[in-house]
OpenMM code with the backbone's topology and positions (N, CA, C; nanometers):
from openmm import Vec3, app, unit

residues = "UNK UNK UNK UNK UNK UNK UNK UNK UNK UNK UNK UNK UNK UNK UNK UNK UNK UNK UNK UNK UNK UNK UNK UNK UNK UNK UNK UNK UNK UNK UNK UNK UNK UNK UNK UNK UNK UNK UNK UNK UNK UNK UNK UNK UNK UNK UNK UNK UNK UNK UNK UNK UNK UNK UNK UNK UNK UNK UNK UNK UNK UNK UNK UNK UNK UNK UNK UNK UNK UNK UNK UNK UNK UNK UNK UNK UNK UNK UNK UNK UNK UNK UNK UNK UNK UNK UNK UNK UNK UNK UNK UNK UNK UNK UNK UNK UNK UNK UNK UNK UNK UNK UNK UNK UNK UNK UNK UNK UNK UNK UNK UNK UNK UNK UNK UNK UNK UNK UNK UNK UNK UNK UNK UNK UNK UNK UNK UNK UNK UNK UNK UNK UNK UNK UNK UNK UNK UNK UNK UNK UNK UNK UNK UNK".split()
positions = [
    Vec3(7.7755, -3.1307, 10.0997),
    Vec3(7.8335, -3.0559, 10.2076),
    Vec3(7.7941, -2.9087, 10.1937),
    Vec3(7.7855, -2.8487, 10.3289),
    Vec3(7.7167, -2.6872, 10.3037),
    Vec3(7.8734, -2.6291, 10.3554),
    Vec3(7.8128, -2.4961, 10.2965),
    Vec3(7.9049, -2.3737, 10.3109),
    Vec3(7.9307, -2.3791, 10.4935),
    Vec3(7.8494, -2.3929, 10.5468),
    Vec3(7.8618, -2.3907, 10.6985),
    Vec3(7.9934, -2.4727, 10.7389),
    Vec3(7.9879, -2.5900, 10.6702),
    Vec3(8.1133, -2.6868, 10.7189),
    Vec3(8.2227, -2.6623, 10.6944),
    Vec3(8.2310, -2.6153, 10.6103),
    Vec3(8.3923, -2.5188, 10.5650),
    Vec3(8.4252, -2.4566, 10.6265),
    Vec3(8.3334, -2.3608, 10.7139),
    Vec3(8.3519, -2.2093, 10.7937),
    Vec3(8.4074, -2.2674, 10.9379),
    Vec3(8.3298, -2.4032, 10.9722),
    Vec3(8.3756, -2.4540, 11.0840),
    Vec3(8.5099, -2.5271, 11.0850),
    Vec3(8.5705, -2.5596, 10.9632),
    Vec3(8.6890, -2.5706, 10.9518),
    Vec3(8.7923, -2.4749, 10.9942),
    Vec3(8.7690, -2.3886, 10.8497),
    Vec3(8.8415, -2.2584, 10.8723),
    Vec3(8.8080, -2.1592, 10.9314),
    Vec3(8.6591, -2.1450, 11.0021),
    Vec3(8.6926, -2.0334, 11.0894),
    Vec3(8.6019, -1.9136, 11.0151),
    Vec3(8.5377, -1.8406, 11.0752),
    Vec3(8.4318, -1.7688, 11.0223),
    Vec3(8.5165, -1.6364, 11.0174),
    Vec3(8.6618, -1.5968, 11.0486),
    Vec3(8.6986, -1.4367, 11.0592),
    Vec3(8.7365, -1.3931, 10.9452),
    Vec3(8.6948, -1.2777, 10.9309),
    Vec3(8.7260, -1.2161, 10.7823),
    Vec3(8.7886, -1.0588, 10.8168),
    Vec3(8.8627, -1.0849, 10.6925),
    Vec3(9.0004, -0.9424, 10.7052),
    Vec3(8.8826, -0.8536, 10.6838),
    Vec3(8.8762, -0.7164, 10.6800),
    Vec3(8.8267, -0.6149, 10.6617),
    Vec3(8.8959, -0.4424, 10.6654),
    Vec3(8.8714, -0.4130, 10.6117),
    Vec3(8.9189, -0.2470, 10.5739),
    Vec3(8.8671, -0.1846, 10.5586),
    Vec3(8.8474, -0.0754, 10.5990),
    Vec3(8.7787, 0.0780, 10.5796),
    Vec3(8.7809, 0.0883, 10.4313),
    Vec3(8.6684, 0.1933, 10.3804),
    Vec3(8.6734, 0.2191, 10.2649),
    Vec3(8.7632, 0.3123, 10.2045),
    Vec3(8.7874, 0.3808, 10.2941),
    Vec3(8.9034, 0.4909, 10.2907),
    Vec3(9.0510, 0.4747, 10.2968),
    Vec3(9.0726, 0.3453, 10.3277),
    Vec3(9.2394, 0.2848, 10.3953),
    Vec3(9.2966, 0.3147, 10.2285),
    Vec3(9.4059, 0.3099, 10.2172),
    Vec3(9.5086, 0.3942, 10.1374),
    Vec3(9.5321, 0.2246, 10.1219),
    Vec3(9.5665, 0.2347, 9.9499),
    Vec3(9.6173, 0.0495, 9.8823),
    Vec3(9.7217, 0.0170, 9.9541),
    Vec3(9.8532, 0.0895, 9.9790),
    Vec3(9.9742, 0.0795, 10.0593),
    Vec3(9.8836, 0.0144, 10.2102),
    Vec3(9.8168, 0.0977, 10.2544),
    Vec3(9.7897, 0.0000, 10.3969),
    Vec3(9.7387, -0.1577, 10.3700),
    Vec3(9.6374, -0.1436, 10.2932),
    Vec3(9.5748, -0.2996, 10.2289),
    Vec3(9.6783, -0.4196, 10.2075),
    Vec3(9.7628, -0.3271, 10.0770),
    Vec3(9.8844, -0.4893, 10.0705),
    Vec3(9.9405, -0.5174, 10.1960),
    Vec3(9.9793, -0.3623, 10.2438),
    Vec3(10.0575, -0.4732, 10.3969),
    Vec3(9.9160, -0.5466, 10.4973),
    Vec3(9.7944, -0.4936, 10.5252),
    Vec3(9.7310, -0.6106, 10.5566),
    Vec3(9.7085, -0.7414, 10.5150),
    Vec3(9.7216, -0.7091, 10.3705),
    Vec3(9.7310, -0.8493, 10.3346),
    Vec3(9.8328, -0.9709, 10.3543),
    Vec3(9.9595, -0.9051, 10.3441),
    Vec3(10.0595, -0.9632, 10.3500),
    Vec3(10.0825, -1.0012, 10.5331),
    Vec3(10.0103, -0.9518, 10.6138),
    Vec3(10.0302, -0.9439, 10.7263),
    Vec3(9.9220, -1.0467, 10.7610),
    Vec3(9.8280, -1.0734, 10.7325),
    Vec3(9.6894, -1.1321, 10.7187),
    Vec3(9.7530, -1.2572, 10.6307),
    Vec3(9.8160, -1.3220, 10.5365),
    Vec3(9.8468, -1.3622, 10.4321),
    Vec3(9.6833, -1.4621, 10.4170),
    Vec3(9.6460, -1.3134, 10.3443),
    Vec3(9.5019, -1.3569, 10.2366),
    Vec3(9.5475, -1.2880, 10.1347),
    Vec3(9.4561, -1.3227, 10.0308),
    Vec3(9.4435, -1.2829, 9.9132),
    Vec3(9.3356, -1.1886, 9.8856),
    Vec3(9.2533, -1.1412, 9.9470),
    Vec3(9.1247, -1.0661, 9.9079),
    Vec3(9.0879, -1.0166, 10.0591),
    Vec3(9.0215, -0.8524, 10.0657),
    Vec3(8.9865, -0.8543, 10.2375),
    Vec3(8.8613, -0.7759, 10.1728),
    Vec3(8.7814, -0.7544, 10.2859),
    Vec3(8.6493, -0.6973, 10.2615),
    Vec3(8.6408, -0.5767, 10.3300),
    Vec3(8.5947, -0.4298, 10.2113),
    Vec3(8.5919, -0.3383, 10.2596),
    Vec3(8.4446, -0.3005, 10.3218),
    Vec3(8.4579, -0.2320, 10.3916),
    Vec3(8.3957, -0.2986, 10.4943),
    Vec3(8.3671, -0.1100, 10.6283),
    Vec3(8.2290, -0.0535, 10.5928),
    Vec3(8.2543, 0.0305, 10.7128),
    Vec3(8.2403, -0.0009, 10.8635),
    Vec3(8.1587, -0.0763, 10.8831),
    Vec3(8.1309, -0.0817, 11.0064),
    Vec3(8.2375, -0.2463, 11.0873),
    Vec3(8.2530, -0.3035, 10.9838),
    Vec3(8.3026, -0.4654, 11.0130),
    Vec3(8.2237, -0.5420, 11.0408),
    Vec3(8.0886, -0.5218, 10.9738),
    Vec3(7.9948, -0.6318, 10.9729),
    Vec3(7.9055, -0.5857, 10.8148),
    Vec3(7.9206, -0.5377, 10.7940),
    Vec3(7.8373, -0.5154, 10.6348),
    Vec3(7.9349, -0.5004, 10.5259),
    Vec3(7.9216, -0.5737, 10.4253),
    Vec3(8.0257, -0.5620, 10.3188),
    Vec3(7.9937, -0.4197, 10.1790),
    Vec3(8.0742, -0.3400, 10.1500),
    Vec3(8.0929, -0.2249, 10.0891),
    Vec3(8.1688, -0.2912, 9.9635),
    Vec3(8.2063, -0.3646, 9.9807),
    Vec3(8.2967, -0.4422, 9.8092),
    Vec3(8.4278, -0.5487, 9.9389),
    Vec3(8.4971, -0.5603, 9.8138),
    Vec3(8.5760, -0.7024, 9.8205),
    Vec3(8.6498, -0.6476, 9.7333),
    Vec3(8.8181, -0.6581, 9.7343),
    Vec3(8.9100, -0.5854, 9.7267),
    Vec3(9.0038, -0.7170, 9.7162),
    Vec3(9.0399, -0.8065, 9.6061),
    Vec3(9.1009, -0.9065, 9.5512),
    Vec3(9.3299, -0.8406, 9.5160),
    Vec3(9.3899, -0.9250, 9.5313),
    Vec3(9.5138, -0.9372, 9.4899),
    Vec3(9.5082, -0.8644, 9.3445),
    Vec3(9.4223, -0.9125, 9.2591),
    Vec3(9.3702, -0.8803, 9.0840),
    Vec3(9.3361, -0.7726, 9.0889),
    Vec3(9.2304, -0.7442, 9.1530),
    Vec3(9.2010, -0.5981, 9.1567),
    Vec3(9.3075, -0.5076, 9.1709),
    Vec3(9.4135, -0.5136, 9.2698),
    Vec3(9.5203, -0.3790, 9.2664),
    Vec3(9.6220, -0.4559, 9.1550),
    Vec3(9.6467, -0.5584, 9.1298),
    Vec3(9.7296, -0.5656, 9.0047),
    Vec3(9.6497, -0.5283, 8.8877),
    Vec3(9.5141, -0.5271, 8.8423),
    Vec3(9.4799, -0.4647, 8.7611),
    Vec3(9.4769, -0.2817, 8.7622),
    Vec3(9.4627, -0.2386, 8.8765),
    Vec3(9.5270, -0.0795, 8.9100),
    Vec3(9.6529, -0.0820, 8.9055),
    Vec3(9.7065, -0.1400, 8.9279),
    Vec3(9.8667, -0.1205, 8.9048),
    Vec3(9.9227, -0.1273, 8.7393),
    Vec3(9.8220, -0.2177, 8.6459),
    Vec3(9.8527, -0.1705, 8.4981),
    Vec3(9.7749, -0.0907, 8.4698),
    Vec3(9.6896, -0.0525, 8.4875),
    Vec3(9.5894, 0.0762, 8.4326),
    Vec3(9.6784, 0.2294, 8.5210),
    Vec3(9.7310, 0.2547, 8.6087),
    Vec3(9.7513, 0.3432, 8.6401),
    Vec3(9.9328, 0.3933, 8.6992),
    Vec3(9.9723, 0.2388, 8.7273),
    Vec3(10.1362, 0.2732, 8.7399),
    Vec3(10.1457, 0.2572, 8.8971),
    Vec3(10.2434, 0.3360, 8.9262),
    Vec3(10.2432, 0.4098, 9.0673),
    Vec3(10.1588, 0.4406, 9.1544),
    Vec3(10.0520, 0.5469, 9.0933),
    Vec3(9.9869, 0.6333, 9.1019),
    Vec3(9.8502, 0.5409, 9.2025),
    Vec3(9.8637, 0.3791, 9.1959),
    Vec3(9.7775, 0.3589, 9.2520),
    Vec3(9.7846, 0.3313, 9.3774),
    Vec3(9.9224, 0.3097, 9.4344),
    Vec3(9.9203, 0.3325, 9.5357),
    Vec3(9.8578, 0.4599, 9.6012),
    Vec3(9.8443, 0.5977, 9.5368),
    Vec3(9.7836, 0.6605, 9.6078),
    Vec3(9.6308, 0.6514, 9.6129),
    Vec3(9.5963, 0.5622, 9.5541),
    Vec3(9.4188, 0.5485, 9.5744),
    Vec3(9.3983, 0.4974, 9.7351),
    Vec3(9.2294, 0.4977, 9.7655),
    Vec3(9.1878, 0.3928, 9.8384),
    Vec3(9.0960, 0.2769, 9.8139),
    Vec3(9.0860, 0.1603, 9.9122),
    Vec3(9.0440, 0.0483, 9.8891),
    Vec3(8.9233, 0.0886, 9.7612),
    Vec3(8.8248, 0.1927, 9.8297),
    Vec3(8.6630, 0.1999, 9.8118),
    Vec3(8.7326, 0.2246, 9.6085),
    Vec3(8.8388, 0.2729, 9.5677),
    Vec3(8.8567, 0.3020, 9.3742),
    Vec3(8.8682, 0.2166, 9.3119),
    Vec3(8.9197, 0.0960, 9.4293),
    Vec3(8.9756, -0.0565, 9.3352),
    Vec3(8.8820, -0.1458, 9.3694),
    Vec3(8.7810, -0.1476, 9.4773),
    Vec3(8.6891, -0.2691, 9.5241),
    Vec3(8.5833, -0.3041, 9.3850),
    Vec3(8.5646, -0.4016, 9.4275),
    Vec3(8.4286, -0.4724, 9.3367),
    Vec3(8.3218, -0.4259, 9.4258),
    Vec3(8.2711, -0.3949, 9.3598),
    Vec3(8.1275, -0.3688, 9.4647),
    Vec3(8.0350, -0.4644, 9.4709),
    Vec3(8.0099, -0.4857, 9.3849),
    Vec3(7.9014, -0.5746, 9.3141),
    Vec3(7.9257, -0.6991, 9.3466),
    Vec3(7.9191, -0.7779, 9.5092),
    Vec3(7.9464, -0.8723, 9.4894),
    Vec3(7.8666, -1.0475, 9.5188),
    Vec3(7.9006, -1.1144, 9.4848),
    Vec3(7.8176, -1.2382, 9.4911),
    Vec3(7.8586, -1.2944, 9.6483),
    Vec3(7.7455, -1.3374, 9.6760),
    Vec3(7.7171, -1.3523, 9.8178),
    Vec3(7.6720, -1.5370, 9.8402),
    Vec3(7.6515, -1.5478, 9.9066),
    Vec3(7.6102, -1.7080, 10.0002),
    Vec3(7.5796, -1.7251, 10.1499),
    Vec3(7.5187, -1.8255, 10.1636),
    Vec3(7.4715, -1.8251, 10.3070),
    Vec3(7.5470, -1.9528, 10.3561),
    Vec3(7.5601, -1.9702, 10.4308),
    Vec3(7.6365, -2.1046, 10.5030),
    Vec3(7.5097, -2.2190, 10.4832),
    Vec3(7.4101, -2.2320, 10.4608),
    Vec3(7.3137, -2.3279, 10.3981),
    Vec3(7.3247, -2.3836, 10.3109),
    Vec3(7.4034, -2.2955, 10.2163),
    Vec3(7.4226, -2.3255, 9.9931),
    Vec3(7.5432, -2.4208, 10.0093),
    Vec3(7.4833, -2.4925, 9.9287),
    Vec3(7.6020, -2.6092, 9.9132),
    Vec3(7.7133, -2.5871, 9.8209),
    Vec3(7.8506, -2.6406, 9.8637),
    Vec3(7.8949, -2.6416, 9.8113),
    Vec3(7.8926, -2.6352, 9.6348),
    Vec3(7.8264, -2.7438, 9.6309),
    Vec3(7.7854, -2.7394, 9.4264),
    Vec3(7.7770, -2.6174, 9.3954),
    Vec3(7.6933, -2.5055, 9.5130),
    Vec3(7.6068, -2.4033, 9.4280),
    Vec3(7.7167, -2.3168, 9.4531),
    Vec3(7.8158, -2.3120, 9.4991),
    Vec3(7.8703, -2.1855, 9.5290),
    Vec3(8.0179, -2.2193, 9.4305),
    Vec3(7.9888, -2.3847, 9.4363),
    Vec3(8.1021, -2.3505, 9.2653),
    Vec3(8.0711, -2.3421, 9.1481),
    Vec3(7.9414, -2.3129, 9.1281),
    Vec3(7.8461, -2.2877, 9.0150),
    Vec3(7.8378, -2.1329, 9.0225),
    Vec3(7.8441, -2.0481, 9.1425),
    Vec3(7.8010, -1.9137, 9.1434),
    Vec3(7.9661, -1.8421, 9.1339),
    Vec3(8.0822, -1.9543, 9.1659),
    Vec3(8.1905, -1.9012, 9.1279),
    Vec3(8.2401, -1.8763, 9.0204),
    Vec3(8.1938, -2.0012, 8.9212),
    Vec3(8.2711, -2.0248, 8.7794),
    Vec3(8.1757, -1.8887, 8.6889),
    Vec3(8.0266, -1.9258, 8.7420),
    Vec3(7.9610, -1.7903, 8.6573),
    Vec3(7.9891, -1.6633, 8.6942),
    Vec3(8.0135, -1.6545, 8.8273),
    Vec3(8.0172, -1.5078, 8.8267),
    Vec3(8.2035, -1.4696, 8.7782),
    Vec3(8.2730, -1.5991, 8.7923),
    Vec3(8.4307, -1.5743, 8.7807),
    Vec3(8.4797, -1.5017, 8.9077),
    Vec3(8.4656, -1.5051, 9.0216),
    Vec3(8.4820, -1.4697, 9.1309),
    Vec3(8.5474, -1.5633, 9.1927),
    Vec3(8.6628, -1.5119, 9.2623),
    Vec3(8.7487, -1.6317, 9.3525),
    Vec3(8.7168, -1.6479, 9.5023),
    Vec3(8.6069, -1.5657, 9.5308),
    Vec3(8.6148, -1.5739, 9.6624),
    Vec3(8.4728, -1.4945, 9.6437),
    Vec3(8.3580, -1.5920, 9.7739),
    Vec3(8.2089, -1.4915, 9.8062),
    Vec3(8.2003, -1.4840, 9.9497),
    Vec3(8.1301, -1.4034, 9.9796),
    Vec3(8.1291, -1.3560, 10.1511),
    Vec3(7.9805, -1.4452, 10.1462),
    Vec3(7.9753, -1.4623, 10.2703),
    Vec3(7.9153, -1.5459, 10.3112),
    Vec3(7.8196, -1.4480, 10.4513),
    Vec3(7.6812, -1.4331, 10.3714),
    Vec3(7.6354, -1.3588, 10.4729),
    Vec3(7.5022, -1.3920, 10.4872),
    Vec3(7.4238, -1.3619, 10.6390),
    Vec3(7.3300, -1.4043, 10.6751),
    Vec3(7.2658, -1.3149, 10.7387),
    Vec3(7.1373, -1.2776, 10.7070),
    Vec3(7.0664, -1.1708, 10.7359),
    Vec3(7.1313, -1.0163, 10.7549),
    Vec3(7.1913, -1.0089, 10.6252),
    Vec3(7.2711, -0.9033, 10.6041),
    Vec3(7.3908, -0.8475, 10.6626),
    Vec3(7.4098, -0.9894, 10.7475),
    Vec3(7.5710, -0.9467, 10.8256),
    Vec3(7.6344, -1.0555, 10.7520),
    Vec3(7.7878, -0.9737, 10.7838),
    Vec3(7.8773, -1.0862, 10.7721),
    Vec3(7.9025, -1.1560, 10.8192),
    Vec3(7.9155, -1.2925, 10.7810),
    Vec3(7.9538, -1.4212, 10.8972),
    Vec3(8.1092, -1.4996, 10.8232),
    Vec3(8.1333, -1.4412, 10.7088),
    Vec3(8.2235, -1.5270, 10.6729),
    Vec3(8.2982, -1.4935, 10.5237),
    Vec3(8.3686, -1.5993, 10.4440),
    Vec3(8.4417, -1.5510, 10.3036),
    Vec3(8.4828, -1.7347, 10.2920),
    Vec3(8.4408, -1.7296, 10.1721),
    Vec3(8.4991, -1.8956, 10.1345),
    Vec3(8.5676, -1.8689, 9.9644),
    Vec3(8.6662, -1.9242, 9.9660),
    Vec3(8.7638, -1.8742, 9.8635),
    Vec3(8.7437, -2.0228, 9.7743),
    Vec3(8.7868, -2.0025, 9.6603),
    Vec3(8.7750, -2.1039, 9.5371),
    Vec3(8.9023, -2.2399, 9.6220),
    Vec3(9.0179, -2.1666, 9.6795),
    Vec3(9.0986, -2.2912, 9.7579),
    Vec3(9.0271, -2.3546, 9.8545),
    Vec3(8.9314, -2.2587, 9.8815),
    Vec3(8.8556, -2.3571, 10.0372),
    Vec3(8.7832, -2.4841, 9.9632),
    Vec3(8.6886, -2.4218, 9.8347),
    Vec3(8.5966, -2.5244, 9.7609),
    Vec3(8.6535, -2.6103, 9.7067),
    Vec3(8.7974, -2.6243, 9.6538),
    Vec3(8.8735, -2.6889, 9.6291),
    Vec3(8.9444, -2.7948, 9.7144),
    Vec3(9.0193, -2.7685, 9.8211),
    Vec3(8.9987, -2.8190, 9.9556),
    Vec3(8.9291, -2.9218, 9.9947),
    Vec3(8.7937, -2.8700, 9.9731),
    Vec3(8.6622, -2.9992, 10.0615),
    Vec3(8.6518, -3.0510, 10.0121),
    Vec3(8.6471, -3.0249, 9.8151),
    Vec3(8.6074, -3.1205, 9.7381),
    Vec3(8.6938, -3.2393, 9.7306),
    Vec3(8.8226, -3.2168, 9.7747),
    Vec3(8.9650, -3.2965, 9.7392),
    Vec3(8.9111, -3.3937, 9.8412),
    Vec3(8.8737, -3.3444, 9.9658),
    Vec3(8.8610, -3.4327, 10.0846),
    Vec3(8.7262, -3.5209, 10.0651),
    Vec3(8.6390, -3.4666, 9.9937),
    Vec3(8.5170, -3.5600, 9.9603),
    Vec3(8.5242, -3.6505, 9.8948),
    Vec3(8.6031, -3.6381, 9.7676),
    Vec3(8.6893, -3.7209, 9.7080),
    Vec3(8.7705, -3.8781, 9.7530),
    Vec3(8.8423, -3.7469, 9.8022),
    Vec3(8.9187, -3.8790, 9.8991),
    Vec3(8.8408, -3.9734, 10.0245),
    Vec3(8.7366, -3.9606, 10.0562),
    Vec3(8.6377, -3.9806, 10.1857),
    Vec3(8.5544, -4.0964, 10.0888),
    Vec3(8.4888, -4.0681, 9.9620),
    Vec3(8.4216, -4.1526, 9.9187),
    Vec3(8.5094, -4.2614, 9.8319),
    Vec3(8.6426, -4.2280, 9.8148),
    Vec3(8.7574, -4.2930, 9.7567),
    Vec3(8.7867, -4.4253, 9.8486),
    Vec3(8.8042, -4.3786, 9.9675),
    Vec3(8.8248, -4.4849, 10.0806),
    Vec3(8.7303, -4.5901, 10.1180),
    Vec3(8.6014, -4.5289, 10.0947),
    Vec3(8.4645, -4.5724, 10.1874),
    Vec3(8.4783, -4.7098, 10.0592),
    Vec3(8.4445, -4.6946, 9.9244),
    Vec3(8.4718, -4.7808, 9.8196),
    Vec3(8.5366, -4.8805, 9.8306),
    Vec3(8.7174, -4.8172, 9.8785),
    Vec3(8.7890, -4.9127, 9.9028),
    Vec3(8.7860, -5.0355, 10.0025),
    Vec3(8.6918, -4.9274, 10.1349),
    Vec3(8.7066, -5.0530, 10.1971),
    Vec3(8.5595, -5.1730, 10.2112),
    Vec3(8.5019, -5.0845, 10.1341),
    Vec3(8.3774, -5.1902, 10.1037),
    Vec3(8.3824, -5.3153, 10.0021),
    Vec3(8.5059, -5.2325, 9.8951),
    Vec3(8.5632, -5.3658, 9.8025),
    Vec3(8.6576, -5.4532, 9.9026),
    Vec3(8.7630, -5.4101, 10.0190),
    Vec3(8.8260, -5.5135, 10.0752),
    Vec3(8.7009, -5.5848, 10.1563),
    Vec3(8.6372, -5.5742, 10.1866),
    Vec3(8.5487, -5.6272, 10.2838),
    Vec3(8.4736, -5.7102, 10.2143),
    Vec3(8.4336, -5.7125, 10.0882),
    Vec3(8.3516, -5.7959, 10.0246),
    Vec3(8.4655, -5.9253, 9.9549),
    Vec3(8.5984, -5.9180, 9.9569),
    Vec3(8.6809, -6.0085, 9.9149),
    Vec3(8.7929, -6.0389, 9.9521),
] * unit.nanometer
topology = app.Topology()
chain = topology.addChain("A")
for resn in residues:
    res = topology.addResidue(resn, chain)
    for name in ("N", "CA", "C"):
        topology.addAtom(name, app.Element.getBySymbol(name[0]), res)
């Protein structure tokens, strides 16, 4: 199964934030959004970093309070691992576990088209699972 089929599940829209938005605005997008990770993001089509739940709880023990007064662009990952809606599933839970990333944007000719989270890959796999679980079953009732 490709990354594409997931997106058509869930939907290709992705949260996004200025690089400048203040952490206080972020959690309440998030919480308003209820995601876990949004993409900072200047224009809302090119990704600037990825800005995880972990990330401000890791500012929140390194700095206290105080991080609420940061913005997104002090706490983002920059550096981040990417995919195309082509890459299969396998590869993008291979590029998750190595890179340790819970979530990759999903982009295609340098735009954004998308974000598939370790629950999404988790998700399909459950359902592939269960899809070739059945197909078995009913090829064993059918043969007896």
């Amino acid at each position: 199964m490709k990354v594409e089929t997931i997106l058509q599940s869930k939907g290709n829209r992705v949260v996004t934030v200025a690089p400048h938005a203040s952490i206080r605005i972020v959690i309440g997008r998030m919480i308003l959004e209820r995601v876990g990770a949004v993409v900072v993001s200047r224009d809302g089509q090119t990704a600037a970093g990825i800005l995880s739940e972990r990330d401000i709880v890791r500012g929140l023990a390194a700095r206290g309070a105080a991080v609420f007064d940061l913005r997104a662009e002090d706490l983002m990952t920059a550096g981040m691992t990417t995919c195309t809606g082509r890459d299969s599933v396998q590869e993008v839970m291979v590029k998750m576990t190595n890179t340790r990333m819970r979530h990759l944007l999903v982009v295609e000719s340098g735009r954004l088209c998308g974000i598939v989270s370790i629950g999404d890959v988790v998700k399909n796999r459950l359902q592939e699972v269960e899809l070739e679980a059945n197909v078995l079953r009913d090829a064993y009732l059918a043969t007896h």
